[in-house]
C-alpha positions in Angstrom: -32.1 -13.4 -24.9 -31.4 -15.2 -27.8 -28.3 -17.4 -27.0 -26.1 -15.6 -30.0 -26.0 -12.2 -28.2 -24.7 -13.5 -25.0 -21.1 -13.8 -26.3 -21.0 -10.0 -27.6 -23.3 -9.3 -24.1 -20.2 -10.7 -22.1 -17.7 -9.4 -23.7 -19.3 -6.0 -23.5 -19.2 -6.7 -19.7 -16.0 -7.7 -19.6 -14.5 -4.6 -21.4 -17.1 -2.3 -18.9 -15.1 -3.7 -16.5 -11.7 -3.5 -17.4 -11.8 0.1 -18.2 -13.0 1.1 -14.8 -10.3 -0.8 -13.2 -7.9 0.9 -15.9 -9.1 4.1 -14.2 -9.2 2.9 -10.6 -5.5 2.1 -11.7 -4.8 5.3 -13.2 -6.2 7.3 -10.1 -4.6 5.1 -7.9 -1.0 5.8 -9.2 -1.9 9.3 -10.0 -2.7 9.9 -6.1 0.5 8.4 -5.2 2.7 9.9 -7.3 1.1 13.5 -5.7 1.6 12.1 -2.0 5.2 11.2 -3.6 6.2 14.6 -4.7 4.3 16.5 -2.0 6.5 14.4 0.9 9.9 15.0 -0.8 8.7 18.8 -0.4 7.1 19.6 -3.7 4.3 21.2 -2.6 2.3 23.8 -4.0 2.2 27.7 -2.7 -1.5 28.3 -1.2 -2.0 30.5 -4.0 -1.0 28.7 -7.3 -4.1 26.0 -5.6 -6.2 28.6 -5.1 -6.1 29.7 -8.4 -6.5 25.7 -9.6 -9.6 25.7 -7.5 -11.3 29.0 -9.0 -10.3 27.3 -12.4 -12.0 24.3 -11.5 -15.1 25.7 -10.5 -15.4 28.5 -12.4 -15.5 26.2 -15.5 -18.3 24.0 -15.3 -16.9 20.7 -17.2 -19.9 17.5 -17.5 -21.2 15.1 -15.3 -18.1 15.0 -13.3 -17.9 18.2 -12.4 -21.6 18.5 -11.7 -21.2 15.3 -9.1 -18.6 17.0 -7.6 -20.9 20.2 -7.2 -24.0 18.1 -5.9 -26.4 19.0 -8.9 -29.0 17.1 -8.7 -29.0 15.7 -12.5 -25.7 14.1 -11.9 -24.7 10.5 -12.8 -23.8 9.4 -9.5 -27.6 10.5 -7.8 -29.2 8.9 -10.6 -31.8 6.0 -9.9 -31.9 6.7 -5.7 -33.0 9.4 -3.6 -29.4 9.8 -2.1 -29.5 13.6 -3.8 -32.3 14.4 -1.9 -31.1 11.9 1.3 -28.2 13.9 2.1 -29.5 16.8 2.7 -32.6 15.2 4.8 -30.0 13.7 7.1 -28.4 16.7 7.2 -31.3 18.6 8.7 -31.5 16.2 11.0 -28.2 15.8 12.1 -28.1 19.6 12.2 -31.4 19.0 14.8 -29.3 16.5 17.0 -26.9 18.7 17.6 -29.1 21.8 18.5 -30.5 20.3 21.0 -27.3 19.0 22.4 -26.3 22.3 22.4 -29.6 23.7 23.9 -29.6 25.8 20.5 -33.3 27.1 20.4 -32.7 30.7 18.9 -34.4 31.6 15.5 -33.9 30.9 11.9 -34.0 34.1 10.4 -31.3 34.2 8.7 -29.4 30.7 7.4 -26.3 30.8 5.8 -24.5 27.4 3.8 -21.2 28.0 2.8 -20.6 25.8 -0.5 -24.2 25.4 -1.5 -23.6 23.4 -4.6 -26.7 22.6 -6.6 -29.0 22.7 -3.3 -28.9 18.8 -2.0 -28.7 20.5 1.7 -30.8 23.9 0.7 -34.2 22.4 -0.3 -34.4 21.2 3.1 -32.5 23.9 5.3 -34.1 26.7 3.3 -38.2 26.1 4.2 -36.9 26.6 8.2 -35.9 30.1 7.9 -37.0 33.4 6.6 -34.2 34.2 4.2 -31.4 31.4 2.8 -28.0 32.7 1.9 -26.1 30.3 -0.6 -22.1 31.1 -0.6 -20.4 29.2 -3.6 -18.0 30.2 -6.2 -19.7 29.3 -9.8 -22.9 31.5 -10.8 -23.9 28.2 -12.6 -24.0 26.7 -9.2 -25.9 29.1 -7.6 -28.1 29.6 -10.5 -28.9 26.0 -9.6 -29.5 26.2 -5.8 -31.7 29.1 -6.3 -34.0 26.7 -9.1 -33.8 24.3 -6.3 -35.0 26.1 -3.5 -37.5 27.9 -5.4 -39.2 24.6 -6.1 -38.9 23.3 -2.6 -40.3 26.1 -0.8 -41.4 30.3 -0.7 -38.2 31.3 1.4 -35.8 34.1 -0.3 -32.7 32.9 -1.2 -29.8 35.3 -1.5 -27.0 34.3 -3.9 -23.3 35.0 -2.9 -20.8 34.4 -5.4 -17.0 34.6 -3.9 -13.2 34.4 -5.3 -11.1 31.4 -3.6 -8.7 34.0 -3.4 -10.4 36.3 -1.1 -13.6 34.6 0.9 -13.8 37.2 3.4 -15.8 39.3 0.8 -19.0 37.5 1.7 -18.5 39.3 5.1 -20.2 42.2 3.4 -22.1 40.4 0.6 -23.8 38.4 3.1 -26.3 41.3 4.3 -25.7 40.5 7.9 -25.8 38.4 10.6 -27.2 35.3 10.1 -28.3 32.6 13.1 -27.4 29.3 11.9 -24.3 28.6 9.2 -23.6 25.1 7.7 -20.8 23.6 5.2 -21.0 20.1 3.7 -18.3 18.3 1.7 -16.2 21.7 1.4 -13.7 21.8 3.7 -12.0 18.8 1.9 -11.8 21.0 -1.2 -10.2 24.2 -0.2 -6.7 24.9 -0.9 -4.7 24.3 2.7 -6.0 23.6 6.7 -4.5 27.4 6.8 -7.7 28.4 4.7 -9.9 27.0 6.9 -9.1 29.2 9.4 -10.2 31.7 7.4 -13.6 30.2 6.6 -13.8 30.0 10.8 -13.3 33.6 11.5 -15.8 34.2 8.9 -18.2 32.0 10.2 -17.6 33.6 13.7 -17.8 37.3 12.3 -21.5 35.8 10.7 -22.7 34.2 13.6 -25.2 36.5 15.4 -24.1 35.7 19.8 -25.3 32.4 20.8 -25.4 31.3 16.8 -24.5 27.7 15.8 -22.7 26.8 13.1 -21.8 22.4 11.8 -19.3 22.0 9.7 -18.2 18.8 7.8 -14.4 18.0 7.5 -12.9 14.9 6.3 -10.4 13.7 9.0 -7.0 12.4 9.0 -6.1 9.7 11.4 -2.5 9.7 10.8 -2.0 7.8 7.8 0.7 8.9 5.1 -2.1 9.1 2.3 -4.7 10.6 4.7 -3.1 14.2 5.1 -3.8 17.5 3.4 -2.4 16.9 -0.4 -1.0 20.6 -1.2 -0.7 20.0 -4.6 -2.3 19.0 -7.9 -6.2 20.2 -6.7 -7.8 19.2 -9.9 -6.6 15.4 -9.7 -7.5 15.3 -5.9 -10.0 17.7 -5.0 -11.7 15.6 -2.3 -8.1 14.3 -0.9 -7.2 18.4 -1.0 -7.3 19.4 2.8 -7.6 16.9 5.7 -7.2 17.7 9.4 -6.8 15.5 13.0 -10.0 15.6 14.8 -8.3 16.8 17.6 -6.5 19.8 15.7 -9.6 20.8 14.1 -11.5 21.0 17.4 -8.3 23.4 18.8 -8.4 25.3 15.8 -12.2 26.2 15.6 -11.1 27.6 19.7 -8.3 29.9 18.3 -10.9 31.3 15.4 -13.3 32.2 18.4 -15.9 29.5 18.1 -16.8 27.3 21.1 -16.7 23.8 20.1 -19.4 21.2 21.5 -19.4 18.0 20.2 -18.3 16.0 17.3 -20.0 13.3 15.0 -18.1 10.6 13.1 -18.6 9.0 10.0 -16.5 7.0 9.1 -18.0 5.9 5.5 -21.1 6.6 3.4 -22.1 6.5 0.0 -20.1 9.1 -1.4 -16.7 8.6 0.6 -15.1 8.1 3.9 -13.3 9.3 7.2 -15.8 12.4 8.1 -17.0 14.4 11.0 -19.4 17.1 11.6 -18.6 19.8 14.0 -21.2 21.4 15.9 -20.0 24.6 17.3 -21.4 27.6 18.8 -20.6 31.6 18.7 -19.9 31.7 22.5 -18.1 35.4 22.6 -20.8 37.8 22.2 -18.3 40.8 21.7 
């Protein structure tokens, strides 16, 4: 490098730099001033964040938005094989707990709830006999489907949803289906009262005997750690949070027997999660 272009090189580097810790800085005191407003009692009605979220997804917005959904093409997956990683180690995660569980039923029927742009699918979706997607953009499952297609021969159904009203892919879904999943979701929906919804709809799916992992992020009791009820498109991932042991009680009073938990407590996207293998245990 000729030694004239180092000067304009490193100044180059050093205004790279800057701006990301201008936004580090912005985000920082932007996710404060929402923890602020929520604790004096500002928070947001379930429904005005609910309509934030269909917003949100409904409106497919650049790279950030696509990392946020899992497409493959996005900035943060470019130059590794974490895209394709997360959903391997999901598998096997999902594996792990099976036979913990002494889960050895069929895969006809899979269902992932939140597909996104198929990180988890291309590898779930060869293991059964038919692949149910459940998101809320059509772009997104448009995407999943492509995904799968290319991975493997199974069918893949598509089921688009409102945030208002998930319990429409009750019927959409065709049916019972043996094993249901959801990955980096739970953070995002409106309130911990939603997720009780997304349970009883998981137990309604679940053929007797099903099994079901979800991923939450959990909350260990810090001020900035709990469910944000407010502002979802400045704090999507920060939206809902639960206690690991309210989140195990809670998947008992929607009717799902809970067997074991697994903790993460960082990876290469965020931090403070746990993976919830439960089963359909009441067959009536």
């Amino acid at each position: 490098m000729p030694e004239r272009q180092k000067p304009a090189n490193f100044r180059n580097l050093l205004n790279h730099v800057s701006a990301a810790n201008a936004k580090r800085v912005a985000a920082s005191a932007e996710e404060l001033a929402q923890r602020v407003l929520a604790t004096v009692g500002a928070r947001q009605p379930e429904s005005r964040i609910s309509a934030d979220s269909q917003t949100y997804w409904r409106r497919p917005s650049g790279d950030r938005w696509q990392a946020n959904a899992h497409w493959r093409d996005a900035s943060v997956f470019q130059g590794s094989d974490l895209w394709s990683r997360l959903g391997h180690e999901h598998l096997d995660l999902f594996d792990a707990g099976a036979r913990m569980a002494g889960f050895t039923g069929p895969w006809h029927r899979v269902l992932e709830w939140g597909c996104g742009g198929g990180a988890n699918a291309i590898h779930f979706a060869p293991r059964a006999e038919e692949f149910i997607g459940v998101d809320i953009a059509a772009e997104t499952l448009q995407e999943c489907e492509r995904q799968v297609r290319a991975a493997c021969d199974t069918p893949f159904r598509p089921v688009a949803i409102d945030v208002a009203n998930p319990e429409e892919a009750l019927d959409a879904a065709g049916g019972l289906v043996d094993v249901f999943f959801s990955c980096y979701v739970f953070e995002l929906i409106p309130t911990p009262e939603y997720g009780e919804r997304l349970l009883r709809i998981a137990r309604q799916l679940l053929t007797p005997g099903g099994l079901a992992m979800i991923q939450i992020k959990y909350d260990p009791g810090s001020w900035h750690t709990g469910p944000r009820r407010r502002a979802y498109r400045t704090g999507l991932a920060e939206m809902t949070t639960y206690g690991i042991d309210a989140f195990w009680q809670t998947t008992t009073r929607c009717g799902l027997q809970p067997l074991a938990v697994h903790l993460v407590p960082k990876n290469e996207l965020d931090e403070r999660y746990a993976y919830f293998f439960l089963r359909n245990g009441n067959p009536s």
